[in-house]
N, C-alpha and C positions, 0 to 999 in steps of 0.2 A: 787845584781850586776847590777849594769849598765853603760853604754856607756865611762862613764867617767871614769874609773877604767880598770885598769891592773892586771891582775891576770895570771900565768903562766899558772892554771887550764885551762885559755879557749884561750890558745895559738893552733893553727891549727895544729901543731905538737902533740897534745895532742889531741885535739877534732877532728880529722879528722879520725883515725883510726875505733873510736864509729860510726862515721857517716857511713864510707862505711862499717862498718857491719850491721848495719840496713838496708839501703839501698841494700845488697844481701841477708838478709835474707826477706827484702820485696821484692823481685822480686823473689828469692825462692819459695816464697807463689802465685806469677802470672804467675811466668814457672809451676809450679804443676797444676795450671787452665789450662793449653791451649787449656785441649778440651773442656773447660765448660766454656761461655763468659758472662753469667749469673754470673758466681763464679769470674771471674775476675771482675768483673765491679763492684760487691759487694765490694771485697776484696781493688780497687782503693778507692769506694769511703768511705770504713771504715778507712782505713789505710792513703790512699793517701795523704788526709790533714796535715798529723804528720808527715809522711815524707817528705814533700814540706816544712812546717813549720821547719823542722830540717837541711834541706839544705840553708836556709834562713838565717839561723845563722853566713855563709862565707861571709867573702866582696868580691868583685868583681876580684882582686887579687888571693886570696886562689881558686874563684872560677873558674878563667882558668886555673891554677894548678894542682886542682881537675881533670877538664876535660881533660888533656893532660894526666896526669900520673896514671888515677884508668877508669877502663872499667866499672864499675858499674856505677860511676859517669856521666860519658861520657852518658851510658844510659838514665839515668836521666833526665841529660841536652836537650838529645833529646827529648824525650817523655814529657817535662814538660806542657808544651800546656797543657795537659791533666787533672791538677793540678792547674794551674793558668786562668781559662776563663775569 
């Protein structure tokens, strides 16, 4: 697949619901850290690239979308800093 191809598979109607469930099952895994920051920091920097790298997948459109209508995502967007240095 690439850039130049249409496929209904990777329409944001379809790829979007996978995304914000990884993305709450990754933060799942960093709300279970809170009291261990050692375990979080771990867990960003094993995980955190794949989920950065899977949010990257949205254009710029899908991704104010994302951030208006899904609270996980919204998360995300905020804390991305943390992901992109």
């Amino acid at each position: 697949m690439n850039m130049y191809r249409i496929s209904g598979s990777s329409s944001i109607t379809v790829l979007f619901p996978e995304i914000e469930k990884c993305l709450e099952a990754y933060y799942g895994l960093i709300d279970d850290c809170e009291g261990y920051p050692e375990w979080q920091k771990k867990v960003q920097k094993e995980l955190g690239g794949t989920v950065s790298y899977i949010t990257l997948s949205l254009d710029e459109v899908s991704r104010d979308i994302a951030v208006e209508n899904s609270p996980v995502f919204r998360r995300f967007d905020l804390e991305k800093q943390v992901y992109f240095k």
